[in-house]
C-alpha positions in Angstrom: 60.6 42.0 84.8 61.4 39.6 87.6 63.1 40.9 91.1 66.4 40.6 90.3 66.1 43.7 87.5 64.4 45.8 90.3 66.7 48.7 92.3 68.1 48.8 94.2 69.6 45.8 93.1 72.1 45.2 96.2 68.9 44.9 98.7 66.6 42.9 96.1 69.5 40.5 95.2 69.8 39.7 98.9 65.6 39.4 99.1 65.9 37.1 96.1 68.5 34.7 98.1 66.2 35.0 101.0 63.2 33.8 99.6 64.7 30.8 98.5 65.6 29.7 101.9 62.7 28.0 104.0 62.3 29.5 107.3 58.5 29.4 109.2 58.6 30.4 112.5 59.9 27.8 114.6 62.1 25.7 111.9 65.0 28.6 111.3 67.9 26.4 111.1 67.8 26.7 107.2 67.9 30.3 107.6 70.6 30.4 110.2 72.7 28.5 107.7 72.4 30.6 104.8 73.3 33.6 107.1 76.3 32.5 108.4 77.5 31.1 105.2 76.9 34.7 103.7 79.2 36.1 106.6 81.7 33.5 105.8 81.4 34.2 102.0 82.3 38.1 102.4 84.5 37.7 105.6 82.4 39.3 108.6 82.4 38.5 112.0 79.3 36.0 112.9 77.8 34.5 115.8 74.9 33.0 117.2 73.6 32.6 120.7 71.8 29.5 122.6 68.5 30.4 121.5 69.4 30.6 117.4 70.1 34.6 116.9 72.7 35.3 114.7 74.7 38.6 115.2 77.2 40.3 112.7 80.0 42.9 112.9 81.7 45.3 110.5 84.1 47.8 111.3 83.9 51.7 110.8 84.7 53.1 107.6 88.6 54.5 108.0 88.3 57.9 110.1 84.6 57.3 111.4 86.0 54.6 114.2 84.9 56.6 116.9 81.0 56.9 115.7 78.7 55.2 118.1 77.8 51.8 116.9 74.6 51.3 115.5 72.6 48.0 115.9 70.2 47.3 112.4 67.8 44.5 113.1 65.3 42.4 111.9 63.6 38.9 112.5 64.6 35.1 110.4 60.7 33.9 110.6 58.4 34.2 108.4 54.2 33.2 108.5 53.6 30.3 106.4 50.1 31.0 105.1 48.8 30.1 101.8 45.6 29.7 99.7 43.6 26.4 99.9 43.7 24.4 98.6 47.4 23.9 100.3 49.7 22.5 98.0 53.2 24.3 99.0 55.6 22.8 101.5 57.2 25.6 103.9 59.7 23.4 104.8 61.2 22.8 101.9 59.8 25.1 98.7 61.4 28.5 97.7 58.9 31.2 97.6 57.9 31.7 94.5 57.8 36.1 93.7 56.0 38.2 90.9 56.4 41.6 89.8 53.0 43.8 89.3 53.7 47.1 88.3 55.1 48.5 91.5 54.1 46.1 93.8 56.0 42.2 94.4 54.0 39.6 95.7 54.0 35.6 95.5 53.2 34.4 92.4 49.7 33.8 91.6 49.3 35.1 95.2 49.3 31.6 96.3 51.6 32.5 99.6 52.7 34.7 101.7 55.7 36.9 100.6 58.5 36.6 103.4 59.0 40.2 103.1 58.0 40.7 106.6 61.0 40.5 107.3 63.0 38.9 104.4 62.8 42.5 103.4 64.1 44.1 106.6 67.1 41.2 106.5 68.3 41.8 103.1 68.2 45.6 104.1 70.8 45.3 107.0 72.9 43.0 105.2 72.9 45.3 102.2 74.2 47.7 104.7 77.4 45.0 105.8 78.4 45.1 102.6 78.1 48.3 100.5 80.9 50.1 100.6 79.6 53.4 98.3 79.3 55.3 101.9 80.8 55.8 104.9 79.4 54.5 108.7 80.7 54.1 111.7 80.5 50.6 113.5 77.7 48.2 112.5 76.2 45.6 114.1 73.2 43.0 113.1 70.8 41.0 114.7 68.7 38.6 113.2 66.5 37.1 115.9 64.1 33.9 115.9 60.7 33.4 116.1 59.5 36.6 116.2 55.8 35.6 114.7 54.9 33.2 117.4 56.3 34.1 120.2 59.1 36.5 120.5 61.3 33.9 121.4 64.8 34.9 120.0 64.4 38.4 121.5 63.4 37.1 125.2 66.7 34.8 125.2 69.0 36.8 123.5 72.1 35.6 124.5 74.8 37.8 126.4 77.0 40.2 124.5 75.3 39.6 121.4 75.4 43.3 120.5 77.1 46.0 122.0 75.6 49.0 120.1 72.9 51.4 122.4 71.2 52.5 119.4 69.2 50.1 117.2 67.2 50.6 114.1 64.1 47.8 113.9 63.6 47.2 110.1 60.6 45.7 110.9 57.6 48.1 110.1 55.3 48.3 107.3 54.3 51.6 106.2 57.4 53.7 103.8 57.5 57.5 105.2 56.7 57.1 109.2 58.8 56.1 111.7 57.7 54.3 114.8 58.5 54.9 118.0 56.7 52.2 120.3 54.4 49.8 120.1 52.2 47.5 122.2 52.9 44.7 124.5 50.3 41.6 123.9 49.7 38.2 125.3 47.8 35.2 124.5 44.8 33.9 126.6 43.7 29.8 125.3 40.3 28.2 126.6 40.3 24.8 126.7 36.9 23.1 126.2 37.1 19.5 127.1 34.6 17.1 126.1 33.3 13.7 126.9 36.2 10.7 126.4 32.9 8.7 124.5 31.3 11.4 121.7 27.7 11.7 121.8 26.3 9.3 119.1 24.6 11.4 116.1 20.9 12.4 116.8 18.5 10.2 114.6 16.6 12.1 112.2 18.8 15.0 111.6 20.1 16.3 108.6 23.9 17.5 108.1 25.5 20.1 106.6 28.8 21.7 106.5 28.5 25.4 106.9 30.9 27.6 105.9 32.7 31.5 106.0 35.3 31.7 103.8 37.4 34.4 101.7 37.2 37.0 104.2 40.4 39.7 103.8 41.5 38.8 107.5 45.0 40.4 107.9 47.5 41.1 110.9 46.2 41.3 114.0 47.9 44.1 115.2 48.8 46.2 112.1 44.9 45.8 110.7 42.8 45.9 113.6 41.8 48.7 113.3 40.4 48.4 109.8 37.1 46.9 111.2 37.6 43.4 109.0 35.4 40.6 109.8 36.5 37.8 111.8 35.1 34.7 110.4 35.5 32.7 113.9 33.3 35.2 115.0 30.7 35.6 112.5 30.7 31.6 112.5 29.5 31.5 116.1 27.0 34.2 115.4 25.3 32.4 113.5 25.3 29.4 114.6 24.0 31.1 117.9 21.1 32.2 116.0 20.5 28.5 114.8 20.4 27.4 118.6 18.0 30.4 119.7 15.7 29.7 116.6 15.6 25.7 116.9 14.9 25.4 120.8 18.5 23.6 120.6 18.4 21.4 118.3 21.8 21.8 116.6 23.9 18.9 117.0 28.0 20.0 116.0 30.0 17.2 114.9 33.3 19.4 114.0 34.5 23.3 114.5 37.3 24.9 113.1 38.4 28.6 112.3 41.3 30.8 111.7 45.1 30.2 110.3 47.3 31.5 112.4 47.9 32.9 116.3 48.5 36.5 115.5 46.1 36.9 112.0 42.6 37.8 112.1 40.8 34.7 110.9 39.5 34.8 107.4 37.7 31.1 107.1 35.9 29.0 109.5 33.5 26.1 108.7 31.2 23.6 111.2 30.0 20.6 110.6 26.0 20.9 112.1 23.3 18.6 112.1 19.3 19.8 112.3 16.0 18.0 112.1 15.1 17.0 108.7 12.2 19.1 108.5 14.0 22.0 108.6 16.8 21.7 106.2 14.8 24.2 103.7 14.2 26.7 106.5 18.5 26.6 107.2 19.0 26.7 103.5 17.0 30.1 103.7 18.8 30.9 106.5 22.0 30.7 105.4 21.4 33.0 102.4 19.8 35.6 104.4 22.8 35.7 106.9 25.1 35.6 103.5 23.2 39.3 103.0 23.6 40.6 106.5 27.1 40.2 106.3 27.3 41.1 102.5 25.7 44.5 103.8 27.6 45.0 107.0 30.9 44.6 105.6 30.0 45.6 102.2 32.1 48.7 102.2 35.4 46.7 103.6 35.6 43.1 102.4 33.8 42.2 99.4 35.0 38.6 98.2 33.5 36.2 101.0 31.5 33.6 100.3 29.0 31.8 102.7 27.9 28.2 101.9 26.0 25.4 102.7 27.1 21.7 101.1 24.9 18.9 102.4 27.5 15.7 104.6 27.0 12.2 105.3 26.2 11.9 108.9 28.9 11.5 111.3 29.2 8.6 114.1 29.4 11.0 116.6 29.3 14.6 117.4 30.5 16.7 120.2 28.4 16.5 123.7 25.3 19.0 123.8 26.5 20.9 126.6 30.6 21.1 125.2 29.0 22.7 121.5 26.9 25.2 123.2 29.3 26.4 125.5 31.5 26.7 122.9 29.2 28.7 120.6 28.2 30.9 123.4 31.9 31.9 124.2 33.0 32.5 120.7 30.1 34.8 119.9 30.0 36.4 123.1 33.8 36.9 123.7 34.9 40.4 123.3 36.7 41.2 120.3 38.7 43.8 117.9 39.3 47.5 119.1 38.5 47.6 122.7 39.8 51.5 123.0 41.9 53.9 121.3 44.9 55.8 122.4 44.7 59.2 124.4 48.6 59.5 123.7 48.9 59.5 119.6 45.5 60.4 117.6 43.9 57.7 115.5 46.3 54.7 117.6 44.7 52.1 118.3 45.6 51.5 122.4 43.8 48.5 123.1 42.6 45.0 121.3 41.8 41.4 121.2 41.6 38.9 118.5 39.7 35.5 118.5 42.2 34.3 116.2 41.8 30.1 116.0 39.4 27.4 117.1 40.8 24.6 116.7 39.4 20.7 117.3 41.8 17.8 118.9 39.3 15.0 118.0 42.7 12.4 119.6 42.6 14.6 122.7 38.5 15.4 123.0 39.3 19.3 123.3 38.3 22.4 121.7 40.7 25.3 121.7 39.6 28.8 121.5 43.0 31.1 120.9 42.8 34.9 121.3 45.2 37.5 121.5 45.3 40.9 123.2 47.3 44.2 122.8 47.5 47.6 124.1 49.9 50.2 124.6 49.6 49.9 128.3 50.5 47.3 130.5 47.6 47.9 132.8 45.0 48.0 129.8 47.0 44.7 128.1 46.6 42.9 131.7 42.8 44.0 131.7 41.9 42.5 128.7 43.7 39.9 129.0 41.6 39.3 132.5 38.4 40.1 130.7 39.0 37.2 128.3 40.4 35.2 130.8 37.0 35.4 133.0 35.4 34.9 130.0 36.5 31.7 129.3 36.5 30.4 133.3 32.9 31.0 133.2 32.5 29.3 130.2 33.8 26.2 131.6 36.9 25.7 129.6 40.3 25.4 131.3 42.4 28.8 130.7 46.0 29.3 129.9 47.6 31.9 129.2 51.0 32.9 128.2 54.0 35.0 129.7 53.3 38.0 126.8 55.6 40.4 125.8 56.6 43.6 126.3 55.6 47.0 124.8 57.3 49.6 123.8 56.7 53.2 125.7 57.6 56.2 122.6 60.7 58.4 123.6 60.0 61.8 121.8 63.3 63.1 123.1 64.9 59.7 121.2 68.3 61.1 119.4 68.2 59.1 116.7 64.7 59.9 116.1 66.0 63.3 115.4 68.3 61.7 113.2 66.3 59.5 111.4 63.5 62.7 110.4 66.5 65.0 109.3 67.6 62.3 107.0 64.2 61.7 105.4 63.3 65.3 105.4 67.0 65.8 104.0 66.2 63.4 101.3 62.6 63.9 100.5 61.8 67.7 101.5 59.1 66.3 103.8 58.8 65.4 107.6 57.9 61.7 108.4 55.3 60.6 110.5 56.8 59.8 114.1 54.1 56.9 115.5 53.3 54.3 117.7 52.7 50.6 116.2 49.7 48.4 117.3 51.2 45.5 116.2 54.3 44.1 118.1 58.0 44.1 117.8 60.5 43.3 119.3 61.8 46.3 120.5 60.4 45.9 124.6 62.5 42.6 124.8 65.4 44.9 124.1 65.4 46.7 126.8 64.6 44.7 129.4 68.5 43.6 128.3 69.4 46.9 127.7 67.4 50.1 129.3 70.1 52.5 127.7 69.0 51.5 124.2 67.6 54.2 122.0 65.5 52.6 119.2 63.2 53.5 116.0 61.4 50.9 113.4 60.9 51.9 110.0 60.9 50.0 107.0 59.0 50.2 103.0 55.3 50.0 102.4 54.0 46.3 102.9 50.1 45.7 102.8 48.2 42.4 104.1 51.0 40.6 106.0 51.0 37.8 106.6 48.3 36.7 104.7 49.2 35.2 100.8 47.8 38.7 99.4 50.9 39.9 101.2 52.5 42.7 98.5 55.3 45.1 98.9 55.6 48.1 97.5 58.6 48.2 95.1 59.5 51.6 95.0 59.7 52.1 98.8 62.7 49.6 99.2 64.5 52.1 97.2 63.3 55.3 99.5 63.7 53.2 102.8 67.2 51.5 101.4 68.0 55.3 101.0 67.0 56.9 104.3 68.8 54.0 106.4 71.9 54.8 104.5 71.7 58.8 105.0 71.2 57.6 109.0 74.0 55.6 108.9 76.3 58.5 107.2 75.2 61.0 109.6 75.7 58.7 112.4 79.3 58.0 111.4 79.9 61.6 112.0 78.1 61.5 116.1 81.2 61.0 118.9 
């Protein structure tokens, strides 16, 4: 069976087309196009703003003209992430899809899927053009760069929708619909180091060590699943190295994490130590491999820790550059900071040491975390935490504009729409929730305050990660519920 067999066919069809069209955050235009050559191809209104968004328009069915117009949206980007080693090009190669059972993923599991949001996409568009129900007026929006930076949904361009209700088709978990989420926003430290590289100590031995294989997972959405974050165990130990060496660790390299807004999975350095105790870090090594084998034993279970022996470098990093940098990674704080008082088992507040990245052409080390809460005022404190953090580390801070969150309206109306229709449908009540992770949704209505908003969307497990699977028969439940919504919208004045 391949994805074109699988129902409903309307929405999967549309996936199918989707997939095949490039589109990493940041590089939609390939995406764009295909959109508004599927307007052109089945004659509905299209436009786009400044920033790249695209917006559509169809009518109300004959008789249901004077039903409120309802906005469906959902995001172009997708995360390019893939297994190493990295042989597929996100600019230009179709993702490649596999049915298993009642789950689609990439084939081979090699990359992500693109259903977060390629799925949401194909939804609304399915919704433009089936013409088995009735609705009142519809309206799309298909924003940019939702993945790294909210960027389509801060400039949306004027007039691009009309509609004060809008459905976010941008969730992940089939049978709960969300109702906020939290605001986040990224704090960098900047660890500059020497413009002439120490030359490497005489008489040590290097290695590279590394942390691979760990589940990782969205930074947002999986939080609270206590995963490990390799950047973070990879400073751990090599703090311990430090503390049981009297310093003598030379770091010629340091690198962790794949993406901004996923908790990192791998992360290897580059180390040098004396000679003489190249057996005693062997032994080392396999003892932390058990810690963490026992400590996560229960949650990961594939990770590997290892140890391959290097030619020496030229040069390494300066002494006092590498050990501030190992201090602040291991001591930064990190994961779930504090849980919600509002909704029970939310998680309110986070932060994720997500990348460490080495400029060797610009002599910097770059430590990116990100931070999340349901609150403004907790998102702000973090963010200030990790931003102290890093100033008395010695790094130079940045730290970005954020976004938004998303405070929950229980008195939403088409909330109350949205649960009649699923209980309607399926005899049971959905969960009404907050999100951890963010959407787009706060942008909104800074634009529009009137705007009365939900997310839902079908079952979806490790975004944005290339074990990203969807769960195939919750398309056909959540294609279901947004048409009932739409049907018993078309009958509001």
């Amino acid at each position: 069976m391949t994805i074109t067999d699988l129902e409903p066919k309307l929405v999967f069809g549309i996936f199918d087309e989707i997939t095949k069209v490039p589109r990493p955050s940041k590089k939609e235009g390939k995406i764009r196009e295909f959109l508004l050559e599927f307007a052109k191809r089945h004659n509905i209104e299209a436009k786009t703003d400044p920033i790249g968004n695209v917006a559509m328009r169809v009518p109300a069915t004959a008789g249901k003209e004077g039903a409120p117009t309802v906005v469906l949206q959902g995001h172009m980007d997708m995360v390019p992430n893939q297994t190493k080693p990295e042989t597929h090009n996100f600019d230009t190669d179709p993702i490649l899809t596999e049915v298993d059972g009642e789950w689609l993923h990439s084939k081979g599991y090699k990359t992500t899927l693109g259903a977060d949001n390629g799925i949401g996409v194909a939804m609304a568009l399915a919704a433009l053009l089936d013409k088995s129900y009735e609705h009142g007026p519809i309206e799309t929006l298909f924003t940019v760069d939702e993945e790294t930076g909210l960027t389509g949904a801060k400039n949306l361009g004027k007039d691009m929708i009309t509609g004060n209700i809008l459905i976010n088709l941008d969730s992940e978990d089939e049978a709960q619909i969300f109702l906020g989420c939290a605001g986040g926003i990224d704090t960098l430290g900047h660890f500059d180091y020497t413009d002439a590289p120490a030359p490497a100590p005489a008489g040590y031995q290097f290695f590279k060590f590394s942390i691979l294989k760990f589940k990782g997972g969205h930074s947002g959405a999986d939080i609270h699943l206590g995963r490990a974050n390799a950047n973070k165990q990879l400073a751990r130990f090599l703090f311990s190295l430090y503390r049981a060496y009297d310093g003598q660790v030379a770091v010629a390299d340091i690198n962790g994490g794949e993406l901004r807004n996923v908790i990192p999975g791998n992360a290897y350095a580059v180390i040098g130590v004396p000679a003489d105790k190249k057996e005693d870090l062997r032994k080392r090594v396999n003892e932390f491999a058990a810690v963490l084998e026992e400590e996560f034993s229960t949650i990961e279970g594939n990770q590997e820790v290892t140890l391959e022996t290097v030619d020496t470098p030229a040069t390494v990093i300066d002494a006092d550059t590498a050990k501030r940098v190992v201090w602040s990674v291991n001591s930064i704080p990190n994961a779930v900071q504090a849980m919600s008082h509002r909704i029970e088992g939310m998680v309110n507040t986070s932060t994720n040491t997500a990348l460490i990245r080495m400029d060797r052409d610009k002599h910097v080390i770059t430590v990116t975390t990100s931070q999340r809460s349901e609150e403004e005022s907790r998102k702000y404190d973090i963010a200030g935490q990790i931003y102290a953090h890093f100033d008395l580390s010695g790094a130079r801070v940045e730290q970005g504009d954020g976004y938004p969150g998303w405070t929950p309206n229980m008195n939403s109306e088409i909330l109350k729409v949205a649960v009649k229709a699923y209980e309607d449908l399926y005899g049971i009540t959905p969960l009404c929730t907050s999100l951890h992770a963010g959407l787009e949704c706060g942008n909104f209505l800074l634009n529009n305050p009137k705007l009365d908003m939900i997310s839902f969307g079908p079952t979806l497990r490790d975004v944005h990660t290339p074990k990203e699977s969807m769960h195939i028969p919750a398309v056909d439940k959540c294609w279901n519920h947004l048409r009932r919504i739409l049907e018993m919208m078309a009958d509001e004045k």
